[in-house]
TORKOL-4160 file (C-alpha; in steps of 0.2 Angstrom, whole numbers, padded with zeros to 4 digits, m for minus):
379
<pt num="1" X="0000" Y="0000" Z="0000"/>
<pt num="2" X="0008" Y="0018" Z="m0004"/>
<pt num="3" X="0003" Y="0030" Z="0004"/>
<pt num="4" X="0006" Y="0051" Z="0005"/>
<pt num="5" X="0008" Y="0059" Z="0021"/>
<pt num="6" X="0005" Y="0078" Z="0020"/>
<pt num="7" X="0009" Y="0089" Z="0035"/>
<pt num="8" X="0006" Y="0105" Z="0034"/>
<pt num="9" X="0012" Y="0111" Z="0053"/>
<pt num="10" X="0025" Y="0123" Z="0055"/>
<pt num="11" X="0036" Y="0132" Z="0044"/>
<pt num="12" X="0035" Y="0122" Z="0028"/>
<pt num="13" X="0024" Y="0108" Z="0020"/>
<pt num="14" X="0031" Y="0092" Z="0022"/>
<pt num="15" X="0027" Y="0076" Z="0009"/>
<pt num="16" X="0030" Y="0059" Z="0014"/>
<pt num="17" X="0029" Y="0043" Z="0003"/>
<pt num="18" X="0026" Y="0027" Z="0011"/>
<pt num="19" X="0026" Y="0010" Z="0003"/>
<pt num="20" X="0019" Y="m0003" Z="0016"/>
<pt num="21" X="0025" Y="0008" Z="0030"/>
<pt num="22" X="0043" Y="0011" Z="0024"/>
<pt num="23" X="0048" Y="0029" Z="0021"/>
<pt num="24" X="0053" Y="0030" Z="0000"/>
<pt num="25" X="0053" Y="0051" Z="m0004"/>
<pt num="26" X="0051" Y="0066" Z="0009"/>
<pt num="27" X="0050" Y="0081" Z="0001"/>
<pt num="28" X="0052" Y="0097" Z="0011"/>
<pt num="29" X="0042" Y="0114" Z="0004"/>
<pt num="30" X="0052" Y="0130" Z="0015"/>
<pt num="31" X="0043" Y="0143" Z="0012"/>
<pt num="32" X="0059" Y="0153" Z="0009"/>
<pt num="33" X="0073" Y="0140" Z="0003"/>
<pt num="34" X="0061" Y="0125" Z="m0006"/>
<pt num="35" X="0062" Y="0117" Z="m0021"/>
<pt num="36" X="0057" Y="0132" Z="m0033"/>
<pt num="37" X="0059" Y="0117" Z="m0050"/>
<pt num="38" X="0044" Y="0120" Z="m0060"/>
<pt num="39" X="0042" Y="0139" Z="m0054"/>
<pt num="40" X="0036" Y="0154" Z="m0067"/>
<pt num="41" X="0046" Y="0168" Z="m0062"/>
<pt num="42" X="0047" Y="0185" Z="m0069"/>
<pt num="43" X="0065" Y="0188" Z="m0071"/>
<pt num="44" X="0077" Y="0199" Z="m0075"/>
<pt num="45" X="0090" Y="0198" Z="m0089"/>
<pt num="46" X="0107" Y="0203" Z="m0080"/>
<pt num="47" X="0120" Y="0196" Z="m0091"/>
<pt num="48" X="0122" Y="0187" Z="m0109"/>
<pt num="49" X="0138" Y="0178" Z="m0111"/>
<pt num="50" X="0144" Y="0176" Z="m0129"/>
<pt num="51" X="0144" Y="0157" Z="m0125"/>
<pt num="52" X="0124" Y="0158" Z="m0128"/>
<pt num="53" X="0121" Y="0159" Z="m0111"/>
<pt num="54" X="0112" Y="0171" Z="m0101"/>
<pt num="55" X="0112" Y="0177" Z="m0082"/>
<pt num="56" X="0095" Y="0180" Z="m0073"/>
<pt num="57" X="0087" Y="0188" Z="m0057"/>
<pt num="58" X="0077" Y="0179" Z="m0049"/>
<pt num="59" X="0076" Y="0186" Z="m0032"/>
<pt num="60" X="0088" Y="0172" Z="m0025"/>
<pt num="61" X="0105" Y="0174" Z="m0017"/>
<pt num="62" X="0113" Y="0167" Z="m0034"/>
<pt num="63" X="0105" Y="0172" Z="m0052"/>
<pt num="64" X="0099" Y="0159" Z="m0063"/>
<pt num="65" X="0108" Y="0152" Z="m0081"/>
<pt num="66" X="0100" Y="0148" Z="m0097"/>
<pt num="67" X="0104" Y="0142" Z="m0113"/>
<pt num="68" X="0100" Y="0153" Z="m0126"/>
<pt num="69" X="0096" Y="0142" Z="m0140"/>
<pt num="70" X="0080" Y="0136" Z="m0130"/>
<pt num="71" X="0074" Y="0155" Z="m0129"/>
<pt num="72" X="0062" Y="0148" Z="m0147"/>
<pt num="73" X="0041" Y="0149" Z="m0138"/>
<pt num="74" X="0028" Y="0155" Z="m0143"/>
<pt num="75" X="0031" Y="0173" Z="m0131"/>
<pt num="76" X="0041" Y="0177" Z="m0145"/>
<pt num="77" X="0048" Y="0166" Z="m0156"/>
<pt num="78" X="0063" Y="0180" Z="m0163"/>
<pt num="79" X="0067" Y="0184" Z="m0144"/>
<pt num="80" X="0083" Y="0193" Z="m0144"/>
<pt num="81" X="0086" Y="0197" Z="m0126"/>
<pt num="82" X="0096" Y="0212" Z="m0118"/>
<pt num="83" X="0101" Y="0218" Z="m0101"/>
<pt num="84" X="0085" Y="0225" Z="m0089"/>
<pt num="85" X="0075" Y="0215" Z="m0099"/>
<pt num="86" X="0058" Y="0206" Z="m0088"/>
<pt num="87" X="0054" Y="0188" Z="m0097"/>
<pt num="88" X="0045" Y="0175" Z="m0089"/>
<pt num="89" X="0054" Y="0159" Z="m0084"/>
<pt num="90" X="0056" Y="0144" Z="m0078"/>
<pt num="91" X="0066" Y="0135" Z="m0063"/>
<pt num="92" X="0073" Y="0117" Z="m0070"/>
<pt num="93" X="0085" Y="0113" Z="m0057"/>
<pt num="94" X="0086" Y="0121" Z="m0040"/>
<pt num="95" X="0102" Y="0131" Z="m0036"/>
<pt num="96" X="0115" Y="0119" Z="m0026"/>
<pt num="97" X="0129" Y="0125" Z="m0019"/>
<pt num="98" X="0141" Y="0136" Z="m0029"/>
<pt num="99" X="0129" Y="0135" Z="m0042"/>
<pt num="100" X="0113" Y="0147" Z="m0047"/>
<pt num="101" X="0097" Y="0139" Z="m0052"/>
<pt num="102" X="0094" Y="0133" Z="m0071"/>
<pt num="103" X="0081" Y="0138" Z="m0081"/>
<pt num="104" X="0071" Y="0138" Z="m0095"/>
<pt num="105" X="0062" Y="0152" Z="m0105"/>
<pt num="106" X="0052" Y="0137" Z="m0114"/>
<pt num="107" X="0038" Y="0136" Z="m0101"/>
<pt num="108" X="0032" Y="0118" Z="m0095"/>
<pt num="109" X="0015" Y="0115" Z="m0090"/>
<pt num="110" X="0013" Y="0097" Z="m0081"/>
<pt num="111" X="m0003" Y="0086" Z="m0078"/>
<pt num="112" X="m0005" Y="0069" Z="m0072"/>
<pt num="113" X="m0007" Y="0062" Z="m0091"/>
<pt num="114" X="0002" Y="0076" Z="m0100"/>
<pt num="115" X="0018" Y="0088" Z="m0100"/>
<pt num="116" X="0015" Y="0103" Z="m0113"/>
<pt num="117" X="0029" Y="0114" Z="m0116"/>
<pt num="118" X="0028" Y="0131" Z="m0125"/>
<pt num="119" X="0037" Y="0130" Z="m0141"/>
<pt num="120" X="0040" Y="0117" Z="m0155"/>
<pt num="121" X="0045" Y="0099" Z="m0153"/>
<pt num="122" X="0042" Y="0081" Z="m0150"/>
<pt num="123" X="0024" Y="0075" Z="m0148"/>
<pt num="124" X="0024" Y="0057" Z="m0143"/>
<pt num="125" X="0021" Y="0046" Z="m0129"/>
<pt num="126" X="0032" Y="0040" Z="m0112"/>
<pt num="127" X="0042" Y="0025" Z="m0117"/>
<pt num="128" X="0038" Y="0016" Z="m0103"/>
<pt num="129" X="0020" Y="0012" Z="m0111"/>
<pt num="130" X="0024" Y="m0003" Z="m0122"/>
<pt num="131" X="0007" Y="m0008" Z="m0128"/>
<pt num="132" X="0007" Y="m0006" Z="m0148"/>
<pt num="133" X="m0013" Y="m0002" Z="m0151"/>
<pt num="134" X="m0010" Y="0009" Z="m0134"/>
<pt num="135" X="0005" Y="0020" Z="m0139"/>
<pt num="136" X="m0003" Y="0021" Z="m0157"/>
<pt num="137" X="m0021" Y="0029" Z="m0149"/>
<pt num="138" X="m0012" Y="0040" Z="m0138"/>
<pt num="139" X="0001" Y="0047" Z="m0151"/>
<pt num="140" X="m0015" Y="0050" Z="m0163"/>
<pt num="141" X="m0024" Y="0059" Z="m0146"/>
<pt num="142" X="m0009" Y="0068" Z="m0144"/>
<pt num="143" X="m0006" Y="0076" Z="m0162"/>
<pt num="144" X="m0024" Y="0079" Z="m0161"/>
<pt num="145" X="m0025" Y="0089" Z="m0143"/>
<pt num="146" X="m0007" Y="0099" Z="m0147"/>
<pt num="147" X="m0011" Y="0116" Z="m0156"/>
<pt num="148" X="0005" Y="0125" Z="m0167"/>
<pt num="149" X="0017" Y="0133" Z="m0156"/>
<pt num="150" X="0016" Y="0118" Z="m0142"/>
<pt num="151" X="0023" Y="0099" Z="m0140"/>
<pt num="152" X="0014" Y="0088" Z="m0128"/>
<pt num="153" X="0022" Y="0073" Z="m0120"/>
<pt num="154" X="0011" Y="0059" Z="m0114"/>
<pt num="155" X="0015" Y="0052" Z="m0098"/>
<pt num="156" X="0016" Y="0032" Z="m0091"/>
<pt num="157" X="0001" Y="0037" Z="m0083"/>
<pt num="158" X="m0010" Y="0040" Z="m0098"/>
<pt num="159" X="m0010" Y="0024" Z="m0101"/>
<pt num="160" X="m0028" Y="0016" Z="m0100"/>
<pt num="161" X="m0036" Y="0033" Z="m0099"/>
<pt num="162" X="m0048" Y="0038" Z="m0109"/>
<pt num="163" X="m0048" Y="0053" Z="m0121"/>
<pt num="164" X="m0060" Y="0064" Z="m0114"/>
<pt num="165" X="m0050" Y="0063" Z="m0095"/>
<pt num="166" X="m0033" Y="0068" Z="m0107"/>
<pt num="167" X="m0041" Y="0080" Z="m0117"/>
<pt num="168" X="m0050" Y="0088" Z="m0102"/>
<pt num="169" X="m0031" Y="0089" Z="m0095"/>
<pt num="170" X="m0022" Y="0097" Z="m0109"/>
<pt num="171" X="m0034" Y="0111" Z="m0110"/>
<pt num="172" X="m0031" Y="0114" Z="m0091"/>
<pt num="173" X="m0013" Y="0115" Z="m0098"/>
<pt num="174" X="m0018" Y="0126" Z="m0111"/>
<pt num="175" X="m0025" Y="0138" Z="m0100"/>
<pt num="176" X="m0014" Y="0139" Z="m0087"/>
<pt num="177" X="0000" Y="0143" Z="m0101"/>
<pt num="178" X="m0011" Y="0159" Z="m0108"/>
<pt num="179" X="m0015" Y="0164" Z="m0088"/>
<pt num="180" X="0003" Y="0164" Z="m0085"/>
<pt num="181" X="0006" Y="0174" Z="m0102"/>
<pt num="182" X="m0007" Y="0186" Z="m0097"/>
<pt num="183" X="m0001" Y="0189" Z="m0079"/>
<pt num="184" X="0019" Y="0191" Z="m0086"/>
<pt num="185" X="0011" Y="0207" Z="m0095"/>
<pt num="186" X="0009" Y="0214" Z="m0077"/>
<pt num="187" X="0017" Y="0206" Z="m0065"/>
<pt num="188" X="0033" Y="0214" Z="m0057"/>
<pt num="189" X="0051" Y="0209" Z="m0060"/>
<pt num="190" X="0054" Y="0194" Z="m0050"/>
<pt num="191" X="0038" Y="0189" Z="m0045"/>
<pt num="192" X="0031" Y="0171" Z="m0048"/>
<pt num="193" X="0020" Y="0167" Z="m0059"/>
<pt num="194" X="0014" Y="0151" Z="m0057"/>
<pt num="195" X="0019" Y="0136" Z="m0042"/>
<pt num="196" X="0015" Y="0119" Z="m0052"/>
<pt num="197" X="0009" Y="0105" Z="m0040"/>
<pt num="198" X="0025" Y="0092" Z="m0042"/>
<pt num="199" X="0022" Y="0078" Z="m0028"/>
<pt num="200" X="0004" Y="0075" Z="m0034"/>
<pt num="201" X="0005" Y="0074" Z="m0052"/>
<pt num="202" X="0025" Y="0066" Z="m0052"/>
<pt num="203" X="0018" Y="0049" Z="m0037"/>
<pt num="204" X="0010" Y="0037" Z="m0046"/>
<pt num="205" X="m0001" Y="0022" Z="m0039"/>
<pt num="206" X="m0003" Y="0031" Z="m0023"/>
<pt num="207" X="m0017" Y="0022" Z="m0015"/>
<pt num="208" X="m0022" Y="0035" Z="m0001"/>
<pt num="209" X="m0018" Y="0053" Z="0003"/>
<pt num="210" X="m0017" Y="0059" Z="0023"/>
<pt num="211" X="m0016" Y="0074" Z="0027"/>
<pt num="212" X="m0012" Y="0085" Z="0046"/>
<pt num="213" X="m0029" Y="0091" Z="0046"/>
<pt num="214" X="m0037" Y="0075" Z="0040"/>
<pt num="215" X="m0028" Y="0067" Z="0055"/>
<pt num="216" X="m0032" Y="0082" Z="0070"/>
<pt num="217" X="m0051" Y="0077" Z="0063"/>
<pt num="218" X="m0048" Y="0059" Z="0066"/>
<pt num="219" X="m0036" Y="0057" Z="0081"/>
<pt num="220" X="m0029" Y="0072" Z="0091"/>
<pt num="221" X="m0017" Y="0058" Z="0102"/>
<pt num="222" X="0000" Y="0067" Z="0092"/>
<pt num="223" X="0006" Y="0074" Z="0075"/>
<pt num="224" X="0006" Y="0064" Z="0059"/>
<pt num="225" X="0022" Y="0060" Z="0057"/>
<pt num="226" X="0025" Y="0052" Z="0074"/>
<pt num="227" X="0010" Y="0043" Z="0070"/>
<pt num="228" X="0017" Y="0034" Z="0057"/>
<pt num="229" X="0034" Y="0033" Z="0060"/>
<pt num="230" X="0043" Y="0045" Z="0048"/>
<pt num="231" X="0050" Y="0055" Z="0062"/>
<pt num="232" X="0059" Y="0043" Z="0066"/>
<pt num="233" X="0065" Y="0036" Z="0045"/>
<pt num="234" X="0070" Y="0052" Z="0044"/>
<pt num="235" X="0082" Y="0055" Z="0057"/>
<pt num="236" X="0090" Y="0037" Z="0051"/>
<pt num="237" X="0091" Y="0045" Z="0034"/>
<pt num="238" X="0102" Y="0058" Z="0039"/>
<pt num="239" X="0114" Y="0044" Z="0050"/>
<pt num="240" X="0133" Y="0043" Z="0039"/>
<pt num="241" X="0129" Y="0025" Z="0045"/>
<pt num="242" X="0116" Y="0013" Z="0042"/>
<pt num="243" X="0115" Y="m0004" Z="0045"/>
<pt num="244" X="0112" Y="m0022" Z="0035"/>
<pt num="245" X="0099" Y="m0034" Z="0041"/>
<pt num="246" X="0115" Y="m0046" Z="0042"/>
<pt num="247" X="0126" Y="m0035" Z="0053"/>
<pt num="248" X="0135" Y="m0027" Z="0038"/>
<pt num="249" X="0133" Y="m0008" Z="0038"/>
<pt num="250" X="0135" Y="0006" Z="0023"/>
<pt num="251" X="0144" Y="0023" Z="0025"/>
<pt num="252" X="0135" Y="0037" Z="0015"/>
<pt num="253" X="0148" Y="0052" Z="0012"/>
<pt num="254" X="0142" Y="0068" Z="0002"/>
<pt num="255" X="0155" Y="0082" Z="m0004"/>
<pt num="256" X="0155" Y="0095" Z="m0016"/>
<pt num="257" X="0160" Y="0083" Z="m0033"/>
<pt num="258" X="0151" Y="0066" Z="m0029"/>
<pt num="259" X="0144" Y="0056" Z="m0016"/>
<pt num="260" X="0155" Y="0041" Z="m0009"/>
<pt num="261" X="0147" Y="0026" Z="m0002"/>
<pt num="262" X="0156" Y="0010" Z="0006"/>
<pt num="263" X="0150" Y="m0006" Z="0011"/>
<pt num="264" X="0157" Y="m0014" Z="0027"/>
<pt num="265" X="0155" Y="m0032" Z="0033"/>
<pt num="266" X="0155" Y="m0025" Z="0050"/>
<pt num="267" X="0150" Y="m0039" Z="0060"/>
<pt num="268" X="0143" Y="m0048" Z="0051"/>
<pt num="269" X="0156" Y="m0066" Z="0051"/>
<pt num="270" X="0145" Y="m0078" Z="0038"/>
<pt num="271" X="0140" Y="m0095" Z="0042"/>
<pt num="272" X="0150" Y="m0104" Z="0030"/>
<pt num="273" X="0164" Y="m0096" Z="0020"/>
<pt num="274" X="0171" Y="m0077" Z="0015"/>
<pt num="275" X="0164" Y="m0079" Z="m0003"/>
<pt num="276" X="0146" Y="m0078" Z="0005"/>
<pt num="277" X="0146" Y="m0066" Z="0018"/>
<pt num="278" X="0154" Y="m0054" Z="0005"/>
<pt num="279" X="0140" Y="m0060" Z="m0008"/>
<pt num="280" X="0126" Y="m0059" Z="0007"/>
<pt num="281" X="0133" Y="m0041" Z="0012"/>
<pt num="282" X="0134" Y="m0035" Z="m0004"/>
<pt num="283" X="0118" Y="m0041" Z="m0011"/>
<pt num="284" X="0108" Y="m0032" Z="0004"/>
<pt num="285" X="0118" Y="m0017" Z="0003"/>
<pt num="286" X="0114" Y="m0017" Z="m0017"/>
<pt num="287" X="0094" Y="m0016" Z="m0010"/>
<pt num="288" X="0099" Y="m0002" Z="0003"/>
<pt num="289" X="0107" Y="0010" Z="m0006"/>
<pt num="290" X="0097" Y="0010" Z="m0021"/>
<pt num="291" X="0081" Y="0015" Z="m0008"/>
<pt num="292" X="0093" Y="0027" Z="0004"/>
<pt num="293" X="0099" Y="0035" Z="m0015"/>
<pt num="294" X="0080" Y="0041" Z="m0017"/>
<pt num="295" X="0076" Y="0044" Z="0003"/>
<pt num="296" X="0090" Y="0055" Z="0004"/>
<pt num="297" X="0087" Y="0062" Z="m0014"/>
<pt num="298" X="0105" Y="0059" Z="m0020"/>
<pt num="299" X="0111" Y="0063" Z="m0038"/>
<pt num="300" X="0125" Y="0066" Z="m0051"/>
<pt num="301" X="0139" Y="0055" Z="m0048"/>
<pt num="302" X="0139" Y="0043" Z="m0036"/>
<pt num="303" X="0153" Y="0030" Z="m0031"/>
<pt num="304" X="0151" Y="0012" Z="m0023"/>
<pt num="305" X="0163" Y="0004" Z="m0016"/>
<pt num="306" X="0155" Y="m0013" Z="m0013"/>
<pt num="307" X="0166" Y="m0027" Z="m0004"/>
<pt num="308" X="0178" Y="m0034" Z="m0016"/>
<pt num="309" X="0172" Y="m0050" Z="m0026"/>
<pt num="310" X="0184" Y="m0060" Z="m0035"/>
<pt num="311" X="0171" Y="m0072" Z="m0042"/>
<pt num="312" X="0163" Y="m0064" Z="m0060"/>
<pt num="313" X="0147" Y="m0071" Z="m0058"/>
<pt num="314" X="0146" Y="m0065" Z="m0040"/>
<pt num="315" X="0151" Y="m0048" Z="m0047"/>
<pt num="316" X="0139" Y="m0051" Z="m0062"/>
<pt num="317" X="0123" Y="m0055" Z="m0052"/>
<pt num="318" X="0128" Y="m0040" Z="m0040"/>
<pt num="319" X="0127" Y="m0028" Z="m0054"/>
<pt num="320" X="0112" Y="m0034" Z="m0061"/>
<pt num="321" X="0102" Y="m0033" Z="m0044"/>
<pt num="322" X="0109" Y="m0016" Z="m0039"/>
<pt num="323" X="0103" Y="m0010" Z="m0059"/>
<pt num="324" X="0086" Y="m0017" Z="m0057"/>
<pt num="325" X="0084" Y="m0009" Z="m0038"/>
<pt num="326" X="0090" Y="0006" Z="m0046"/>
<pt num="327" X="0078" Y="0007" Z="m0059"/>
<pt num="328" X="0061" Y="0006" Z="m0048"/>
<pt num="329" X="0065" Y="0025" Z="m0041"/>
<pt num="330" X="0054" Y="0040" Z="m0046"/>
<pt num="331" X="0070" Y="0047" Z="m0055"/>
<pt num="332" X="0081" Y="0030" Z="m0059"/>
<pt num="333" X="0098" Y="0029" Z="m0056"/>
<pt num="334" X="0110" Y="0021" Z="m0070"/>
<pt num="335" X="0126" Y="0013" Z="m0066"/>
<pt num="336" X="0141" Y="0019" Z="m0078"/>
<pt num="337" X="0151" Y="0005" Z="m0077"/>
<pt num="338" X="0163" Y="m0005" Z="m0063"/>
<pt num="339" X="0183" Y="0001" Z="m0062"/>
<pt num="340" X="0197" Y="m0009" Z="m0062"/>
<pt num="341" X="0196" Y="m0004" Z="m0042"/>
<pt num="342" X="0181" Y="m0011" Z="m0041"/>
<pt num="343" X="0172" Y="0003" Z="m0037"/>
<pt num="344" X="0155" Y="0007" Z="m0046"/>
<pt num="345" X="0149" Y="0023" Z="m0053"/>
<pt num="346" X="0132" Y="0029" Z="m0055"/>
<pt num="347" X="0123" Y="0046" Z="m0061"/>
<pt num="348" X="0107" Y="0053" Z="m0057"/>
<pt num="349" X="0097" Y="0066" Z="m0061"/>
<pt num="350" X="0097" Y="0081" Z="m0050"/>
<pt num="351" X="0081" Y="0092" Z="m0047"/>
<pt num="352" X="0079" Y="0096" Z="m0028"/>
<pt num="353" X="0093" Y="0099" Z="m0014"/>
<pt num="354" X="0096" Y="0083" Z="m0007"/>
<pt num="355" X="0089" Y="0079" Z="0013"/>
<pt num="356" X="0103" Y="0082" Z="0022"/>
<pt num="357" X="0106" Y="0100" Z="0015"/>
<pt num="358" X="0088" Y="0104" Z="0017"/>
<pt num="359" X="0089" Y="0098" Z="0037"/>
<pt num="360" X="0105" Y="0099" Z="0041"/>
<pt num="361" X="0117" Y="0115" Z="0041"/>
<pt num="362" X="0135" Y="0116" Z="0042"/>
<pt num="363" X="0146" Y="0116" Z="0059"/>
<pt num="364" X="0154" Y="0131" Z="0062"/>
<pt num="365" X="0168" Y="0127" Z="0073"/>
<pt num="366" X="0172" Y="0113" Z="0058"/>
<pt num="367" X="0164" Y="0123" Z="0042"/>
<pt num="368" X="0158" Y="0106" Z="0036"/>
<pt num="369" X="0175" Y="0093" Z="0037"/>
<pt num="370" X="0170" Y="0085" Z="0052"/>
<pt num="371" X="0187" Y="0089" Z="0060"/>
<pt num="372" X="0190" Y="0102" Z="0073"/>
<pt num="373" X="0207" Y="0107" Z="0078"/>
<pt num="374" X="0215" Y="0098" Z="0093"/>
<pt num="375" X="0219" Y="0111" Z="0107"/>
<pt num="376" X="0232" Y="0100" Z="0114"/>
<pt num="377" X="0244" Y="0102" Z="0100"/>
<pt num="378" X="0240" Y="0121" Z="0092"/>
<pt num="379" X="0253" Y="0132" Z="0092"/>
């Protein structure tokens, strides 16, 4: 059973997933520092690089870059921008780090069916819908729904639906493009434009939806989250250390170019040989990481350092277990390839700021290193 926790208590609006219980994705909504990807803004044109790239206010500590070959929609399709211009765009990726947000002046407009995106381009279907007759009816639906100046993409979940749900959806889209055209006529430089609703349209299959004020109705005995025990996942989630139902643990390390994670047999000894505690460890940690990768919403280049396997089939059957653990996330995870070290690389796409920089902040007697200087031996 999956289910979505929404607590809307404090300072921002907190999202849980739970499969059967067990936390999968939180998503965190500050009300000053959260995810703004999918955001229409207002911005400002500050600087354009000869590289084709230009800078732009948003009203956030760091401005905003975009690539100006996309600047093609139907606002104008000859845009030529120049400093103190005001255009409408829209957030892709959340700033991180050194790094400002990226955007988009093709504006994006998301349902639970459909994505229709200002400007021209593909019109298909997700590729995740293998059904010939069905991906043939929806491609036909979707050429037939798309006026000039759009492309529509229709998503896993349109499969099955029927053409009067879809169709009813893209004319939402439609409208909510030319409300947010109107508005950027009037609006002031760097205001938002439009907040898309991400969690609901992006978690499939989800079989029931709880809210903090649903719950103070039914049971006043403590908040939501207690309830349900994702207090307590989460404070797990933001442990360096996390531990294998066979005694085995896995070290998760962030820093600025990559995550590092390592597999320990910890004490976990096996019950018959080396050969199988490291195949036991390893196979559980496969399972662990690829769930703790979309809990603690890790992404771009990620490094595993499983316990070393001499045996190819071991190392062959790891591989193909971690893949297909990797692939049942909300935004997959593919692994590049194993090194001569042994060490395995993934990528994943990044949209929001992972957990443990939206929770956590850094030390200030260590400024992040998890080392302070020892008294004893200071000069």
């Amino acid at each position: 059973m999956r289910q979505l926790l929404i607590d809307y208590e404090g300072s921002a609006i907190r999202s849980a997933l739970l499969k059967d219980g067990i936390l999968e994705e939180i998503f965190i909504d500050h009300k000053e520092r959260g995810s703004k990807v999918g955001h229409i803004i207002n911005a400002v044109v500050k600087k354009i690089l000869p590289s084709r790239f230009a800078f732009v206010d948003i009203g956030q500590e760091k401005d905003a870059f975009m690539n100006l070959p996309e600047v093609n929609d139907k606002f104008n399709e000859t845009l030529k921008l120049k400093p103190g211009q005001v255009i409408p765009i829209q957030i892709r990726k959340d700033a991180s780090g050194i790094k400002g947000a990226k955007a988009s002046h093709n504006l994006q407009f998301k349902g639970r069916y459909a994505i229709v995106t200002a400007g021209y381009g593909e019109i298909g279907v997700s590729l995740k819908i293998l059904d010939k007759s069905e991906r043939k009816r929806l491609q036909q639906l979707a050429v037939k729904l798309t006026p000039s100046g759009f492309h529509t993409i229709l998503r896993t979940q349109a499969d099955g639906i029927s053409d009067e749900i879809i169709s009813a959806e893209v004319d939402d889209l439609l409208e909510s493009y030319e409300q947010v055209k109107k508005a950027a006529q009037y609006a002031l430089a760097k205001q938002t434009l439009y907040r898309p609703d991400n969690i609901l349209y992006d978690l499939p299959n989800i079989d029931e939806i709880i809210t903090s004020e649903d719950y103070k109705d039914q049971d006043n005995q403590g908040k939501l989250f207690d309830k349900f025990g994702v207090e307590r996942q989460i404070t797990k989630a933001l442990h360096r250390n996390v531990w294998l139902p066979c005694g085995g643990f896995v070290t998760f390390d962030p820093v600025e170019a990559c995550v590092v994670v390592d597999v320990n047999t910890g004490k976990f000894e096996g019950k018959r040989n080396y050969r199988e505690t490291v195949r036991t460890t390893n196979l559980e940690a496969a399972k662990l990481i690829a769930w703790q990768i979309g809990l603690r919403n890790l992404s771009g280049m990620i490094i595993v350092d499983f316990i070393d396997m001499t045996d190819a089939e071991d190392q062959r059957r790891l591989l193909t277990v971690f893949g297909e653990e990797l692939k049942k996330l909300r935004i997959p995870a593919d692994i590049v390839g194993m090194t001569s070290l042994g060490l395995v690389q993934l990528t994943r796409r990044k949209q929001r700021e992972p957990l443990h920089r939206l929770l956590q902040k850094t030390c200030p007697e260590c400024n992040g290193s998890g080392l302070v200087r020892d008294r004893l031996n200071s000069t």
